[in-house]
C-alpha positions, 0 to 999 in steps of 0.5 A: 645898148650893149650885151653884158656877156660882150662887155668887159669892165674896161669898156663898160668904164670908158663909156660911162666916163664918157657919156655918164649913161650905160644900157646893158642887156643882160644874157638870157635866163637870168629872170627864170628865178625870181617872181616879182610879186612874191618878192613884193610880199615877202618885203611886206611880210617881213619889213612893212614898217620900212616900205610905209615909212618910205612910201611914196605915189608916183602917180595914183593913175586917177585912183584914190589914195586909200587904195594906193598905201602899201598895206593895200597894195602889199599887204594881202587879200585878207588885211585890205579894207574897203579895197576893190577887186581882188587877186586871180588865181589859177590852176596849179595851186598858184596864189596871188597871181595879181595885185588886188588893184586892177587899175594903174599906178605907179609907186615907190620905196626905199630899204634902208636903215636895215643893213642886214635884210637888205643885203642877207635877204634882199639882194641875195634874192634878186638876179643881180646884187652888183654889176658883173663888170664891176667885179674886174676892179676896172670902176676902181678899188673904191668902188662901193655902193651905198646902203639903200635901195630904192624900189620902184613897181608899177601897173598899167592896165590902160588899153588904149597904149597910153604910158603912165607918167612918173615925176616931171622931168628932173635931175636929182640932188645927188653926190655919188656917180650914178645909179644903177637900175634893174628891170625886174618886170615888165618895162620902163621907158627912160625920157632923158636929156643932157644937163648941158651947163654942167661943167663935168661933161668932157668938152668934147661931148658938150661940142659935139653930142649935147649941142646936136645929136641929144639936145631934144633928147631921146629915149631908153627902153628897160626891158625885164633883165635890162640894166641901166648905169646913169648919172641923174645929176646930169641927165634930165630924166623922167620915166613912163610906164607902157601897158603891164597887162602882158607883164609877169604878175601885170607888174613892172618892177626895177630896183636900184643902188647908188656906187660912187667910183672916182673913176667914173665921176670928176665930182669924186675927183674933185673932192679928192683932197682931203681939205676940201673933202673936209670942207664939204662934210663940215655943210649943214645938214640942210644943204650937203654940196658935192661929196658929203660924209659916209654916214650922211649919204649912206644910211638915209635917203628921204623919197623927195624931189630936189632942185638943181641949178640948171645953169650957171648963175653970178650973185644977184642974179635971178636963179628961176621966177616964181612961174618956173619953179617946179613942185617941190620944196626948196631944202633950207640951209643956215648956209643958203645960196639963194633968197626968195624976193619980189621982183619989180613985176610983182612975181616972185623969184630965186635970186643968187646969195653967192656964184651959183655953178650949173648943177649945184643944190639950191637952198633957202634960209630957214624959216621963221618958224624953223628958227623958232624950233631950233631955239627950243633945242638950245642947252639951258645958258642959251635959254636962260638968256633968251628968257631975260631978253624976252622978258626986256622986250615984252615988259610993257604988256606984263605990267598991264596983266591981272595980279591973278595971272603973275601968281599961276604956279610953276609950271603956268609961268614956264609955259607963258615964258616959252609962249612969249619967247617964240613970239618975240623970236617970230618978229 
């Protein structure tokens, strides 16, 4: 851990190009300004539209999820419904000290698609809306964050010392070269472990620190004003919540913002040539491998869990069994690098379409009925033929339907037609 008043952006660099993780503790005072629930509030006040949008229960702590939307959580006293136990008030006029919910949970957001509450209300009320040793250009003069930001809060009200689990254990499916996360309140305990098949790691590390000194991991205490610089794509990682009932407003709250730097990542060095940067924007939507357009990274995100490689893998081979796939959905891609098959055992699999490399996306081909959705968006010629391929295909079965339904009006028979259609294409 280092002090930030002792960390210049030199050496803040060098160890982040290094180890592609960074805890910082931040000088004291920073935190006196700012009270976490109000901010919560004021987000709920002014953008509930986006909190819900975005919504997400990292983990409901046994409660029922009625209690845990956002509008029960945020959204005050008097428009919470059927909500149990309600927020302590003290002397000295303070109001809403606590969350109405006196039990455990763990909840998460994303602002975005708001560029001009994020930035003019948002981060100019929080202590830090930028690194300060990102300021000396040592991150480079393409440093830039992208525009959401994700917020994550969190109460844990167990007496017995027990943590409060986030998600499993994951790395993310991302191209930038790192996150940043702010402790607001209370504290977050990073569990976090090397990707050790990833060929971004400098050799040196690999030989030394992930083989030895890291292979079973360790653990990063955030403390309120501590910052954290990590890579998720390469650090295994899961987080825990210890007991808030100490914390300002019995909360913990941290925020974060994603930077991309090619001095700090070999990913963004890599794309460094215009053709390849090209190549990579030109991917499906569904599948977006290394550094994809500014306009697609930037602007959304969606709350979800994603799948890496965690190992090289050649064509044909098995990616991962049907026993050890995690609890999410595959993202589907027209250009998919892995198929779904039945192995020999009966269990099912993920098997390598092409070389898979430690780190990249899986991805599935669309289903049948996603197809079928994508056909319905065709322009009028692609329509018009797959009408005259479906009435071929499907001729038997009309000459066998009553006179009554071949005289339906219009618009009937344009229905049937699309009926048959998405039959037809489902086979």
């Amino acid at each position: 851990m280092f002090l930030e008043e002792e960390l210049s952006g030199e050496d803040a660099l060098a160890f982040y190009q290094r180890y592609q993780c960074l805890h910082v503790r931040s000088k004291a005072g920073i935190l006196q300004s700012t009270a976490p629930l109000t901010l919560l509030r004021d987000l709920w006040r002014k953008r509930s539209g986006v909190v819900e949008e975005n919504w997400c229960i990292e983990n409901g702590g046994g409660g029922g999820e009625s209690s845990l939307t956002a509008r029960a959580l945020l959204g005050g006293i008097g428009e919470i419904e059927g909500v149990e136990g309600k927020a302590t008030s003290k002397g000295g006029g303070e109001e809403d000290k606590y969350l109405p919910n006196e039990g455990s949970f763990y909840c998460s957001t994303i602002l975005q698609n708001d560029a001009s509450y994020v930035d003019d209300q948002f981060l100019a009320r929080v202590p830090v809306e930028s690194p300060r040793f990102f300021e000396d250009g040592s991150f480079g003069r393409d440093l830039y964050h992208s525009k959401p930001v994700w917020l994550f809060f969190g109460q844990n009200t167990a007496l017995d010392g027990s943590h409060l689990e986030g998600r499993a254990e994951h790395t993310d499916s991302v191209s930038h070269s790192g996150t940043w996360h702010f402790q607001l309140s209370g504290q977050k305990y990073w569990h976090v472990r090397p990707l050790r098949e990833s060929e971004e790691w400098d050799a040196s590390i690999v030989n030394h620190h992930l083989d030895e000194n890291w292979q079973d991991g360790f653990t990063i205490i955030c403390k309120p004003g501590d910052l954290l610089l990590i890579n998720t794509r390469l650090w295994w990682h899961r987080t825990t919540l210890p007991s808030t009932l100490q914390a300002t407003n019995r909360l913990s709250v941290s925020y974060a913002r994603d930077f991309y730097s090619k001095a700090a990542s070999k990913l963004l060095l890599k794309l460094d040539d215009g053709q390849e940067e090209e190549e990579v924007e030109e991917e499906e939507d569904g599948m977006v491998c290394g550094l994809c357009n500014d306009q697609k990274r930037e602007d959304s995100f969606q709350n979800v869990e994603g799948l890496y490689a965690s190992r090289s893998v050649k064509k044909g081979q098995v990616v991962l069994t049907e026993s050890e796939l995690p609890d999410c959905s595959l993202p589907r891609s027209t250009r998919a690098n892995c198929q779904v098959v039945e192995l020999e055992s009966g269990e099912g699999a993920l098997v390598a379409l092409c070389n898979i490399k430690a780190g990249d996306f899986l991805a599935v081909l669309p289903s049948d009925s996603e197809d079928d959705d994508d056909d319905d968006d065709n322009d009028d010629d692609d329509d018009e033929e797959e009408e005259q391929e479906d009435d071929e295909g499907v001729v038997e079965e009309e000459e066998g339907e009553d006179e009554e339904e071949e005289e339906d009006d219009d618009n009937d028979q344009e229905a049937d037609e699309e009926e048959e259609e998405e039959e037809y294409v489902g086979f």
